[in-house]
MDTraj code that builds the backbone (N, CA, C; nanometers):
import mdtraj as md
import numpy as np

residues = "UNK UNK UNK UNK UNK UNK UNK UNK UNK UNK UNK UNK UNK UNK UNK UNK UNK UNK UNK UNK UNK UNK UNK UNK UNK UNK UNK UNK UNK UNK UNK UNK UNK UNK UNK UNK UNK UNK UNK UNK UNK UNK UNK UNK UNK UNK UNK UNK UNK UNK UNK UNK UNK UNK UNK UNK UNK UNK UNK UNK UNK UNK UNK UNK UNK UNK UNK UNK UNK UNK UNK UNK UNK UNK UNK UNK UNK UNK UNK UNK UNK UNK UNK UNK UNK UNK UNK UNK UNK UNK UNK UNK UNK UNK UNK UNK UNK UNK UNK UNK UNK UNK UNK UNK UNK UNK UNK UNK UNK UNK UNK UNK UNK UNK UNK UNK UNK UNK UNK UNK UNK UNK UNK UNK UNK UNK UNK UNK UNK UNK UNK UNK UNK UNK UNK UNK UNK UNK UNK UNK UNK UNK UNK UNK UNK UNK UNK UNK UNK UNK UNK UNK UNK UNK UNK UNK UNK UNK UNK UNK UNK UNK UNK UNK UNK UNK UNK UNK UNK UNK UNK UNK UNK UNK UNK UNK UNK UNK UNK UNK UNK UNK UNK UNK UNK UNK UNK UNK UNK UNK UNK UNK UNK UNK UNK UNK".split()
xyz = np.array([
    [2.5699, -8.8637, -1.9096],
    [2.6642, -8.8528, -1.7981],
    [2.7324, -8.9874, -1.7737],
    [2.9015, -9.0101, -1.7645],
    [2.9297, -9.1030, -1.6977],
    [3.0200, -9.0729, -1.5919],
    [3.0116, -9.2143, -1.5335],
    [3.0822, -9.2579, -1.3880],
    [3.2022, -9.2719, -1.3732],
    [3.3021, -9.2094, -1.2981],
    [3.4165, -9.2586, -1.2870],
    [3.4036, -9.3562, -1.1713],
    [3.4685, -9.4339, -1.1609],
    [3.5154, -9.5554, -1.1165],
    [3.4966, -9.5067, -0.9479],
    [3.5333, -9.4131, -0.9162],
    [3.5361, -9.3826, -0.7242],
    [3.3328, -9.3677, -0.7188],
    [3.2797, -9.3522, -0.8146],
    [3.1795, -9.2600, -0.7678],
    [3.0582, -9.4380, -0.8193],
    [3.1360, -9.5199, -0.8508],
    [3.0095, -9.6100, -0.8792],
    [2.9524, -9.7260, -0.7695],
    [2.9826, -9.6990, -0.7082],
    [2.9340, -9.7755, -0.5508],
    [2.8030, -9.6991, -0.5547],
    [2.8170, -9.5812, -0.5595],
    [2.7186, -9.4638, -0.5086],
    [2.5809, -9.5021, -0.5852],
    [2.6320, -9.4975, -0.7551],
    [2.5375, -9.4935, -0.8286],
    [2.4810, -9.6312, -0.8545],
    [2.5358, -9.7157, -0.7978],
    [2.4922, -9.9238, -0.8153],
    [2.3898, -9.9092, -0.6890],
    [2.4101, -9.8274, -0.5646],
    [2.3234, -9.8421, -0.4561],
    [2.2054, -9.7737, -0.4787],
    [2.2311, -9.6083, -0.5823],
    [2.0867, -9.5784, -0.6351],
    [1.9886, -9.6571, -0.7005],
    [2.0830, -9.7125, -0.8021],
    [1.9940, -9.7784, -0.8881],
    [1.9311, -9.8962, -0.8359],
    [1.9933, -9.9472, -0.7318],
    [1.9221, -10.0524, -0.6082],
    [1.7636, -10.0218, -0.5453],
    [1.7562, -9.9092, -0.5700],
    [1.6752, -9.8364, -0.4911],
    [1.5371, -9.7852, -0.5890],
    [1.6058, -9.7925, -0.7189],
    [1.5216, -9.7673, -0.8063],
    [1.5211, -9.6499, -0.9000],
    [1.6238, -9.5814, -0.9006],
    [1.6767, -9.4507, -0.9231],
    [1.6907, -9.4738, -1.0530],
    [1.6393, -9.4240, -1.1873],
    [1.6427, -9.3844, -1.2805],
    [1.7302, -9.3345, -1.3374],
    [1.7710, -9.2219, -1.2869],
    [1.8961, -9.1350, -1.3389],
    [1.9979, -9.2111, -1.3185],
    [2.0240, -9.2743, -1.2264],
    [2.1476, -9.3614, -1.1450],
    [2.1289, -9.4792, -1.2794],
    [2.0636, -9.5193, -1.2839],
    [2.0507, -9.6593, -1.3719],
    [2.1461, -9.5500, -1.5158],
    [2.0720, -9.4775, -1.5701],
    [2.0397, -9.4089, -1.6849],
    [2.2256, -9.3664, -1.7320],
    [2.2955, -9.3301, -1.6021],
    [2.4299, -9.2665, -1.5992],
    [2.4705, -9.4415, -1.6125],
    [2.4992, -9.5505, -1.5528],
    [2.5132, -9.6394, -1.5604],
    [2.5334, -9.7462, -1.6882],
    [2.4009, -9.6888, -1.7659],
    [2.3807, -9.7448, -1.8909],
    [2.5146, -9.6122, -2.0095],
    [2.4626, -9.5434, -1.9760],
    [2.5881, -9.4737, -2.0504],
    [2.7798, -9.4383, -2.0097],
    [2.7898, -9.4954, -1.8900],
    [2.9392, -9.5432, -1.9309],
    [2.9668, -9.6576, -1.9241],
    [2.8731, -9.8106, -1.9357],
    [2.8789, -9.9221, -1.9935],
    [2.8214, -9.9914, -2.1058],
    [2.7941, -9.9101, -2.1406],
    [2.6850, -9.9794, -2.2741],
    [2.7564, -10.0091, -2.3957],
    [2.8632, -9.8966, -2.4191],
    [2.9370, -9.9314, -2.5758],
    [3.0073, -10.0509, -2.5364],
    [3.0503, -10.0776, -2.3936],
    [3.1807, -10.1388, -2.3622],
    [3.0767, -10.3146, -2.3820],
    [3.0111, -10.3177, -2.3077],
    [2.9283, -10.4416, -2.3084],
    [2.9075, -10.4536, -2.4587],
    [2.8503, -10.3475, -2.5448],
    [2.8152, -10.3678, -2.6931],
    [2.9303, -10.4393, -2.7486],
    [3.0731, -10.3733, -2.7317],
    [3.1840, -10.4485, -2.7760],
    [3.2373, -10.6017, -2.7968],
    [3.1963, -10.5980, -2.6327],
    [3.2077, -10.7698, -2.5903],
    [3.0974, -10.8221, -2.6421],
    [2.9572, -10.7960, -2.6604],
    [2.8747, -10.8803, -2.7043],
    [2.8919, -10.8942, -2.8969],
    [2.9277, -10.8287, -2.9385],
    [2.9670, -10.7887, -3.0708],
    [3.0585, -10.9123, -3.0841],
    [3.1509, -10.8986, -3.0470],
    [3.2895, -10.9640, -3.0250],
    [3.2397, -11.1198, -3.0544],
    [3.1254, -11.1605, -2.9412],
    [3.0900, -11.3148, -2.9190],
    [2.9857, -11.3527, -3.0993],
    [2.8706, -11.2844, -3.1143],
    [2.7918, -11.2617, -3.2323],
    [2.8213, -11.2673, -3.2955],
    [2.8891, -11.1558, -3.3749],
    [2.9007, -11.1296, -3.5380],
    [2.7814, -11.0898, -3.6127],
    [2.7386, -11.0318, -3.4989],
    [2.5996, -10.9799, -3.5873],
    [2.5588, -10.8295, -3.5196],
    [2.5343, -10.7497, -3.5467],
    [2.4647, -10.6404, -3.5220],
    [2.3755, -10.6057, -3.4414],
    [2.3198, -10.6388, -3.4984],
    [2.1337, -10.6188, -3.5191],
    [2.1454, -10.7279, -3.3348],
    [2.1987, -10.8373, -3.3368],
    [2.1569, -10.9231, -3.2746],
    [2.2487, -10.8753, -3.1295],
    [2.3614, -10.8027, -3.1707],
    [2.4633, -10.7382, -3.0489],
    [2.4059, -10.6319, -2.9651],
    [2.2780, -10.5531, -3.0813],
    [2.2282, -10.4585, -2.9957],
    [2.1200, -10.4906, -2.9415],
    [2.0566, -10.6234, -2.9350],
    [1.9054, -10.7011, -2.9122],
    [1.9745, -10.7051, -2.7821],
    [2.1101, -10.8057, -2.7847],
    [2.1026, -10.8791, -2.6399],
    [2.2273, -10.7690, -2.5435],
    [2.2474, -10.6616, -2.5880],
    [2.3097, -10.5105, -2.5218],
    [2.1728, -10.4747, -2.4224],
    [2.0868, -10.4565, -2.4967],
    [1.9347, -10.3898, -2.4647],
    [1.9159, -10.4874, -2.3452],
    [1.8965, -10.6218, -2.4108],
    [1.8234, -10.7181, -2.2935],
    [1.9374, -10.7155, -2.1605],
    [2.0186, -10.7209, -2.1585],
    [2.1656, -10.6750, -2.0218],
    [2.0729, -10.5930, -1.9390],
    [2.0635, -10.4607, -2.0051],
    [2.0235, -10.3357, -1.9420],
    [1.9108, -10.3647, -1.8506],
    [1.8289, -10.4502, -1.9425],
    [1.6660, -10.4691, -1.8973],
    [1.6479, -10.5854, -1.7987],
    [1.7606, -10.6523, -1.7874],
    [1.7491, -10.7612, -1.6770],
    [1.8267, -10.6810, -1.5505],
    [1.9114, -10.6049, -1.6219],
    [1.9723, -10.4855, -1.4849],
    [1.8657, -10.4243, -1.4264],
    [1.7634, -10.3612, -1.4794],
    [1.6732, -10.3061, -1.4008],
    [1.5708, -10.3593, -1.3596],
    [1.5237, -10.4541, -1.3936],
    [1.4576, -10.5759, -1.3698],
    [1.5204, -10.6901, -1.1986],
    [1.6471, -10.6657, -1.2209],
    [1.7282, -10.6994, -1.1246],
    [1.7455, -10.6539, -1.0365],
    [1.7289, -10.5324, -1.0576],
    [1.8341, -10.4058, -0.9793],
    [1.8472, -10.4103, -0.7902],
    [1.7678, -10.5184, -0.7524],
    [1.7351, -10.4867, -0.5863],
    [1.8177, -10.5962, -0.5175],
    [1.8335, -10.7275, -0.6430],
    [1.9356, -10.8030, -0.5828],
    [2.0832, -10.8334, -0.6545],
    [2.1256, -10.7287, -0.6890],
    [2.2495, -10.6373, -0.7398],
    [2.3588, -10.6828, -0.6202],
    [2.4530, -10.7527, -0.6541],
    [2.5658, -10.7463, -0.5196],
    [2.6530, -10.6167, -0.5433],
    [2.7300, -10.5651, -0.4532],
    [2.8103, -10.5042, -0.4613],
    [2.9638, -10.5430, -0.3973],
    [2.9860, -10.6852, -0.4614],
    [3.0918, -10.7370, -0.3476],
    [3.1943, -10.6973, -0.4685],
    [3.1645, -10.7145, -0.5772],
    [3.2298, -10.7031, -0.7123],
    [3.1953, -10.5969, -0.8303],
    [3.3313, -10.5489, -0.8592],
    [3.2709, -10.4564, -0.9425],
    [3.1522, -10.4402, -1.0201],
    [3.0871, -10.3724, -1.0648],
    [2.9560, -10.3630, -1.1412],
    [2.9783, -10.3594, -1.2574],
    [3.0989, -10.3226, -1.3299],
    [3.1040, -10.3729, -1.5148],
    [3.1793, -10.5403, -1.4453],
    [3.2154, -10.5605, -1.3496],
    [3.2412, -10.7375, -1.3552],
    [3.0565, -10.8074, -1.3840],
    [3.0496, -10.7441, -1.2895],
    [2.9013, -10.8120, -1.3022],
    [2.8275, -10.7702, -1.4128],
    [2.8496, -10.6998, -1.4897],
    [2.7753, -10.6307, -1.6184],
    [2.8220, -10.7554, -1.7286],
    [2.9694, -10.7648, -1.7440],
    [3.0075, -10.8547, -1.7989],
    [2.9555, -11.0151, -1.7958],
    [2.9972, -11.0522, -1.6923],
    [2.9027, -11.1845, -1.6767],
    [2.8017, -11.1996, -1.6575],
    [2.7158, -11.0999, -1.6428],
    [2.5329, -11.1266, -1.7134],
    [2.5793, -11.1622, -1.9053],
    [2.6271, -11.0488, -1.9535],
    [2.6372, -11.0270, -2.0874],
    [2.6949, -11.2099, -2.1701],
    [2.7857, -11.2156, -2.0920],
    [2.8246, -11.3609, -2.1615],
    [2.7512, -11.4815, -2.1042],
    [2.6583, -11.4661, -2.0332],
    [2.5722, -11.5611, -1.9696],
    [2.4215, -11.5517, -2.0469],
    [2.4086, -11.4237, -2.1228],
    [2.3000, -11.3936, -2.2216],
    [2.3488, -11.4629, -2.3525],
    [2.4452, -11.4565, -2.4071],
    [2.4757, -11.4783, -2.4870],
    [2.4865, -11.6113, -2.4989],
    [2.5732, -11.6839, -2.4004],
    [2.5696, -11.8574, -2.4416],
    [2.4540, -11.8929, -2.4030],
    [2.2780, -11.8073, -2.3411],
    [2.1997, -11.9109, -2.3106],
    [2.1223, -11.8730, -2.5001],
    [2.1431, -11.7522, -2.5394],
    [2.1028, -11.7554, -2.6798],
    [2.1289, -11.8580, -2.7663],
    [2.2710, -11.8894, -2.7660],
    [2.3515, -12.0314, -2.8359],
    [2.2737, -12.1053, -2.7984],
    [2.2746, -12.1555, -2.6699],
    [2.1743, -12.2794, -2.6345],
    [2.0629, -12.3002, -2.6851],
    [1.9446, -12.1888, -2.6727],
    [1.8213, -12.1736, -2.6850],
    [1.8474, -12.2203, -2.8788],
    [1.9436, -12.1640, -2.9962],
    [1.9497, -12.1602, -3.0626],
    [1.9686, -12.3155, -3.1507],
    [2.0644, -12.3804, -3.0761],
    [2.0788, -12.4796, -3.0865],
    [1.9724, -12.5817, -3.0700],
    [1.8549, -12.5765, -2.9166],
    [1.7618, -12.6405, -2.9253],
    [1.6668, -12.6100, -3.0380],
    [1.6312, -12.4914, -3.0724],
    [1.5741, -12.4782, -3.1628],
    [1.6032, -12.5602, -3.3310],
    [1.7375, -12.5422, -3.3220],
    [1.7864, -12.6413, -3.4806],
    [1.7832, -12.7771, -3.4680],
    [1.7940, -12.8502, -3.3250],
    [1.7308, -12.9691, -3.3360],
    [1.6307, -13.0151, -3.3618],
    [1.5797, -12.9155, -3.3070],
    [1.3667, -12.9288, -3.3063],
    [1.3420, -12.8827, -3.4480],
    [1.3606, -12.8140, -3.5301],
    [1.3584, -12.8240, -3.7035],
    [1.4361, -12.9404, -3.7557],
    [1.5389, -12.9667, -3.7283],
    [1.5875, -13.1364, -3.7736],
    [1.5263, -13.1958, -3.7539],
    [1.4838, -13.2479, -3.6006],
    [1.3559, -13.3864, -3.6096],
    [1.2478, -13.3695, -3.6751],
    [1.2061, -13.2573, -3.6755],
    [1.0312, -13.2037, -3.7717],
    [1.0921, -13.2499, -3.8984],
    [1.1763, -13.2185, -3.9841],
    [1.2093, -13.2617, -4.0701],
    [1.2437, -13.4176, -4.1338],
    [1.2922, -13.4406, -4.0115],
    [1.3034, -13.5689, -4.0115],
    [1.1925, -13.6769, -4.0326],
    [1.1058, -13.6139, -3.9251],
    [0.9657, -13.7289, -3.9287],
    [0.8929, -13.6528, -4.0527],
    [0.9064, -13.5708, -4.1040],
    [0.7800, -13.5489, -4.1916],
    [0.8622, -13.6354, -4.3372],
    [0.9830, -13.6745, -4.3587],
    [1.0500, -13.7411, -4.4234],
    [1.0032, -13.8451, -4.4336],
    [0.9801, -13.9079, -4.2457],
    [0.9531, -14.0428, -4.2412],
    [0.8184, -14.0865, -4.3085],
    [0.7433, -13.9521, -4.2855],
    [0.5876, -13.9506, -4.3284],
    [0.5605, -14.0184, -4.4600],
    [0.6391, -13.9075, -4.5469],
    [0.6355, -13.8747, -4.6854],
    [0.5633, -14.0970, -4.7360],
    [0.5177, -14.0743, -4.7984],
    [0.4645, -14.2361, -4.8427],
    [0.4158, -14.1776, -5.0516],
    [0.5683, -14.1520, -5.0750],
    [0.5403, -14.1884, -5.1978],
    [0.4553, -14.2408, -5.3158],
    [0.4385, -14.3527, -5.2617],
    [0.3469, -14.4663, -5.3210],
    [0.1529, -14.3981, -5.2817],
    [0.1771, -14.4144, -5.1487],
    [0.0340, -14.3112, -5.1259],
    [0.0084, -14.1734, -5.2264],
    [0.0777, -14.1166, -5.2479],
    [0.0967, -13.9789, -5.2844],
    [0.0303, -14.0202, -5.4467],
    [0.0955, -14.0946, -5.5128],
    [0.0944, -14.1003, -5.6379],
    [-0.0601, -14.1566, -5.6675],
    [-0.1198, -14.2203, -5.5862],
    [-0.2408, -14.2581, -5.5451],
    [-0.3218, -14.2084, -5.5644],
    [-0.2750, -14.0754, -5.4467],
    [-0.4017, -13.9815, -5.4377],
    [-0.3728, -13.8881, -5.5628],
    [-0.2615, -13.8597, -5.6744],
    [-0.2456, -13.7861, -5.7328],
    [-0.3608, -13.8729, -5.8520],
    [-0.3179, -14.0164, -5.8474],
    [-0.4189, -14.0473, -5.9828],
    [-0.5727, -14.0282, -5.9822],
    [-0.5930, -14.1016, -5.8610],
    [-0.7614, -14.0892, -5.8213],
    [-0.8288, -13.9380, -5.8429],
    [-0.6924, -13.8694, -5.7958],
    [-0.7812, -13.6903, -5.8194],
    [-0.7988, -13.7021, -5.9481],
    [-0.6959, -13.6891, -6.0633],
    [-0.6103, -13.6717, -6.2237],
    [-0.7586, -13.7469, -6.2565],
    [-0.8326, -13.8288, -6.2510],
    [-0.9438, -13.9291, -6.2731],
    [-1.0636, -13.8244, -6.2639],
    [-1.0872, -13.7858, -6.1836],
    [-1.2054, -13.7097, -6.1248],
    [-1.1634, -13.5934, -6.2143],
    [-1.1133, -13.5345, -6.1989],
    [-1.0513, -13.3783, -6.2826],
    [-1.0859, -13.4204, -6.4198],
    [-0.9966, -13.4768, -6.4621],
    [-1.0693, -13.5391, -6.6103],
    [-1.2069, -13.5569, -6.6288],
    [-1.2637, -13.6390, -6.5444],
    [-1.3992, -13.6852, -6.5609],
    [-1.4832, -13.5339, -6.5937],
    [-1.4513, -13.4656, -6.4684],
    [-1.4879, -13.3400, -6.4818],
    [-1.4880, -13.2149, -6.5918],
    [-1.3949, -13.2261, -6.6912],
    [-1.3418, -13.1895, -6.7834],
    [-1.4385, -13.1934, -6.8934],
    [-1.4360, -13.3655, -6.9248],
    [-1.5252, -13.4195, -7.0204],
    [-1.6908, -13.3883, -6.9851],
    [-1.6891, -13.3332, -6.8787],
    [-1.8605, -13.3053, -6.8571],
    [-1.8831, -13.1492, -6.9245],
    [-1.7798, -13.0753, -6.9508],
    [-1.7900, -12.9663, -7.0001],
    [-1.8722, -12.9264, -7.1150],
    [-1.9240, -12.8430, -7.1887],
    [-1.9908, -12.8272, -7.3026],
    [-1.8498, -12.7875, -7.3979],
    [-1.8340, -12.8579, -7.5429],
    [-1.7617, -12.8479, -7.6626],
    [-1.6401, -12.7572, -7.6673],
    [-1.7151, -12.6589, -7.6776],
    [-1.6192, -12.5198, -7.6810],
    [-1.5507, -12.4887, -7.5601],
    [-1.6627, -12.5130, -7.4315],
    [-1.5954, -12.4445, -7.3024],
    [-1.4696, -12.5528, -7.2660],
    [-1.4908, -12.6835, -7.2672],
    [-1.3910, -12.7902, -7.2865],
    [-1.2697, -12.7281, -7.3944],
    [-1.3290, -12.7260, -7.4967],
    [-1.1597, -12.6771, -7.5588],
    [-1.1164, -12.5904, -7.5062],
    [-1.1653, -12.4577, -7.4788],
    [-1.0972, -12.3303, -7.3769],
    [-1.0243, -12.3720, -7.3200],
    [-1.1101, -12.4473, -7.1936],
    [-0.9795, -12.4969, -7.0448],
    [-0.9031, -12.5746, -7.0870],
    [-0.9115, -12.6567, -7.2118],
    [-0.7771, -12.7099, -7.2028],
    [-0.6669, -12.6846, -7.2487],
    [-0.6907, -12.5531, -7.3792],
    [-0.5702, -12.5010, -7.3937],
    [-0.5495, -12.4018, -7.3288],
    [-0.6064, -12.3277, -7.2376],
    [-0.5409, -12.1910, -7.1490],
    [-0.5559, -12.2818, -7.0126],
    [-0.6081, -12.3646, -6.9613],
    [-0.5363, -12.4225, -6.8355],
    [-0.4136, -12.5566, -6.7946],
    [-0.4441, -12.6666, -6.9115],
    [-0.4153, -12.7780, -6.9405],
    [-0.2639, -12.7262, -7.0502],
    [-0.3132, -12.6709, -7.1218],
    [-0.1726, -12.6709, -7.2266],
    [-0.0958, -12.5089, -7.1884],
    [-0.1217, -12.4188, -7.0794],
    [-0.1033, -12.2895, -7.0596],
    [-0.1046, -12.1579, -7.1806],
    [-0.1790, -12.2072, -7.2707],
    [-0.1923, -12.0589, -7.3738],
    [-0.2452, -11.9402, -7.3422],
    [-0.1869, -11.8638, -7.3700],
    [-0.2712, -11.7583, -7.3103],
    [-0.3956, -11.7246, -7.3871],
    [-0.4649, -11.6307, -7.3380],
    [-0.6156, -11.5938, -7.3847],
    [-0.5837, -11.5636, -7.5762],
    [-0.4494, -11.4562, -7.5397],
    [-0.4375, -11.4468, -7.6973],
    [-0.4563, -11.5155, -7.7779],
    [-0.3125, -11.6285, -7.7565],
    [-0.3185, -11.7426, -7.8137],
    [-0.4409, -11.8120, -7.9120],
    [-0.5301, -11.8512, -7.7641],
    [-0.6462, -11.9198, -7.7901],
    [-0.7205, -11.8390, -7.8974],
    [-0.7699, -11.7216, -7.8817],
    [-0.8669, -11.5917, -7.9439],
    [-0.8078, -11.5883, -8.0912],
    [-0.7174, -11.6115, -8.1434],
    [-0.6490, -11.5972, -8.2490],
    [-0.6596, -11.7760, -8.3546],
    [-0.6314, -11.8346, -8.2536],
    [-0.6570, -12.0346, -8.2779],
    [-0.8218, -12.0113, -8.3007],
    [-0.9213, -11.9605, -8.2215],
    [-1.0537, -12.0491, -8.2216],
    [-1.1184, -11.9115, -8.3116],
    [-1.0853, -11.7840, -8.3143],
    [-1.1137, -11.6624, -8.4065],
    [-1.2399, -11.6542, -8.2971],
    [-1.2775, -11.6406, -8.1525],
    [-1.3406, -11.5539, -8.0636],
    [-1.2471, -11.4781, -7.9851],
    [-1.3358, -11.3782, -7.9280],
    [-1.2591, -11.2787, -7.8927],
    [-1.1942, -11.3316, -7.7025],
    [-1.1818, -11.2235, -7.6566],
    [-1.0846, -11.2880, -7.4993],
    [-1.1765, -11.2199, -7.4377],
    [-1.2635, -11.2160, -7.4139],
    [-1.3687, -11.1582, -7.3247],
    [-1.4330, -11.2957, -7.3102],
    [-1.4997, -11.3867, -7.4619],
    [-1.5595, -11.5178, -7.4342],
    [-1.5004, -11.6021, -7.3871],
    [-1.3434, -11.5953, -7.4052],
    [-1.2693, -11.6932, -7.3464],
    [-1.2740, -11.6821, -7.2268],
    [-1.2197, -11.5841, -7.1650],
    [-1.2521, -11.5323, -6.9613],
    [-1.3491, -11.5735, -6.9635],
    [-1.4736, -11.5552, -6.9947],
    [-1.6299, -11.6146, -6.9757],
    [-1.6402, -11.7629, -6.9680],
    [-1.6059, -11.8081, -7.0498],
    [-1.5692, -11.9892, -7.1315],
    [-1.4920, -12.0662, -7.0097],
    [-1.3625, -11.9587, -6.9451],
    [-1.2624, -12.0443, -6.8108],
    [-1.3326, -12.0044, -6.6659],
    [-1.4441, -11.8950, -6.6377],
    [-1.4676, -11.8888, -6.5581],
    [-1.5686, -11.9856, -6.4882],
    [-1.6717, -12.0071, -6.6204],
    [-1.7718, -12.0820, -6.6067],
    [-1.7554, -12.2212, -6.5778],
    [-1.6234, -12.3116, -6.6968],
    [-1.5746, -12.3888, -6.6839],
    [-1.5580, -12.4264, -6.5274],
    [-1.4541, -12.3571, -6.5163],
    [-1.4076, -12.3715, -6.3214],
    [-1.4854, -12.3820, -6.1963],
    [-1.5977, -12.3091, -6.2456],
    [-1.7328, -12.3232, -6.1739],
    [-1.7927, -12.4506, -6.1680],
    [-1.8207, -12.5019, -6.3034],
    [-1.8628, -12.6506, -6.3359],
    [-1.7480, -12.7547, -6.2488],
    [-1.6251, -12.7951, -6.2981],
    [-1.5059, -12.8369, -6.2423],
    [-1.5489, -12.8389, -6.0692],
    [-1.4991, -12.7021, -6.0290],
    [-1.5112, -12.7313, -5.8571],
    [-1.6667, -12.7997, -5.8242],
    [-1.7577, -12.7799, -5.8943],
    [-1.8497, -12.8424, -5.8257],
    [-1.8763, -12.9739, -5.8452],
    [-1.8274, -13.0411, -5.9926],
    [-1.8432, -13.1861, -6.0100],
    [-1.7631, -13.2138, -5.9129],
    [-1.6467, -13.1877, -5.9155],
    [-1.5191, -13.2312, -5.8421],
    [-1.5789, -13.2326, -5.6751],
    [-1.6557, -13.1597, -5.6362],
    [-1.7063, -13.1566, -5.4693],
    [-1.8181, -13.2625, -5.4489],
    [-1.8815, -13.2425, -5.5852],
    [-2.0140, -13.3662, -5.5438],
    [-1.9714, -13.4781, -5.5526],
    [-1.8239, -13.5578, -5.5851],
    [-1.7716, -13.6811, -5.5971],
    [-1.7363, -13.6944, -5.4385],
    [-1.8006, -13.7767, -5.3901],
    [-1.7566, -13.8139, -5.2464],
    [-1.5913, -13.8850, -5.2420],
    [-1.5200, -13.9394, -5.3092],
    [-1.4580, -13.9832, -5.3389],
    [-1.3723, -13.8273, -5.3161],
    [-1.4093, -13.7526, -5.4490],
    [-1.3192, -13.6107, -5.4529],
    [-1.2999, -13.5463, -5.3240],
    [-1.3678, -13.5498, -5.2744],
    [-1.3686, -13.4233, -5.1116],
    [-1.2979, -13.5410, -5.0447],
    [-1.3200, -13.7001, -5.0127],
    [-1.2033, -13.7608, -4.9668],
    [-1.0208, -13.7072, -4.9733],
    [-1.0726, -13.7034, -5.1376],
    [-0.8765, -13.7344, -5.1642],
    [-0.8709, -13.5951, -5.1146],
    [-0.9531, -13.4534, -5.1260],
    [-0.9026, -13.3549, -5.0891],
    [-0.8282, -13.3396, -4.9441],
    [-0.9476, -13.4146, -4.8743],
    [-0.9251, -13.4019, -4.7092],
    [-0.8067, -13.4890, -4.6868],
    [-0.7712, -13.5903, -4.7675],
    [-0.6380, -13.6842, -4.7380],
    [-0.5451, -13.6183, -4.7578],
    [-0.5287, -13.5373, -4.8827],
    [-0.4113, -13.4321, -4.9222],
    [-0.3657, -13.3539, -4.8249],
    [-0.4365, -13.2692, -4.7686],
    [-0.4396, -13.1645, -4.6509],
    [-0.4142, -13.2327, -4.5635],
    [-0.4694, -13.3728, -4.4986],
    [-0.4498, -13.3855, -4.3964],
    [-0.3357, -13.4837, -4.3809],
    [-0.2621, -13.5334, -4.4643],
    [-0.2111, -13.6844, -4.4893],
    [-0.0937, -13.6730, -4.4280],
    [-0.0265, -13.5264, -4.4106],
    [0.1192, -13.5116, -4.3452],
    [0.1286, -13.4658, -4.2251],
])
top = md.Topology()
chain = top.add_chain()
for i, resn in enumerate(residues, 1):
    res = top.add_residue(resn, chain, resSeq=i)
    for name in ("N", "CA", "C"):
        top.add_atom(name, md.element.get_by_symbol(name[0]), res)
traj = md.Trajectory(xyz[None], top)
């Protein structure tokens, strides 16, 4: 149902009151029109019918201190463009606040540290490597270190890819745990994670 223009005093004082239907007739002979104008400001859809919706919902949310000195699509209107530039705003603070995060984690960044902790690990990993038994050592290093696949390898060493999965699982097992019992290692880990 909509309102003609003589009859919306009537239905702005229901909906004052709390009137549902009154709101409900309200929302349907202003809603495309507000959609328009909010469309108009956006360029987006999705985002014209977010802040259409939110109008409505601060209208009824509102509804008790509603003036009636001025038309009610005036006042429909300037909620609508008062939603909209506080979105801009809100939007804008938000892209500053990702610029400075960006910014300082820039400032963070310590290169020279980095390469540090990359060798000291590269040290330990190795070390770890060489603790391996013969065969299981050659495995990981050509299916983790040089990326061959299982085929690859199974065809190079003439075992099958069942021992190899067996050979990288076990390996990795050995690896994380030398690598944890190095006090040193669980350092650089916790520096990595925590360093930015």
């Amino acid at each position: 149902m909509e309102i003609d223009f003589d009859h919306e005093l009537e239905f702005v004082k229901r909906l004052q009151s709390g009137d549902q239907l009154a709101f409900e007739a309200l929302y349907h002979t202003y809603s495309k029109e507000i959609y328009r104008k909010i469309i108009k400001m956006v360029k987006d859809v999705t985002l014209a019918e977010e802040l259409t919706q939110d109008v409505f919902v601060k209208i009824w949310n509102k509804r008790e201190v509603i003036t009636t000195e001025k038309p009610f699509r005036y006042y429909l209107l300037t909620l609508a463009t008062n939603l909209v530039n506080d979105f801009y705003r809100k939007a804008a603070r938000e892209r500053r606040l990702q610029d400075e995060i960006i910014a300082a984690s820039t400032e963070l960044y310590n290169p020279t540290e980095d390469q540090i902790y990359y060798k000291e690990s590269k040290e330990i990993m190795d070390a770890a490597i060489d603790s391996l038994p013969a065969q299981q050592k050659l495995v990981f290093q050509l299916c983790k270190i040089e990326g061959k696949t299982y085929e690859e390898v199974s065809n190079m060493l003439g075992i099958s890819t069942s021992t190899i999965s067996n050979h990288i699982v076990k390996g990795t097992k050995t690896i994380k745990l030398y690598f944890f019992s190095q006090k040193k290692g669980f350092l650089l880990l916790a520096m990595c994670l925590f360093h930015r």
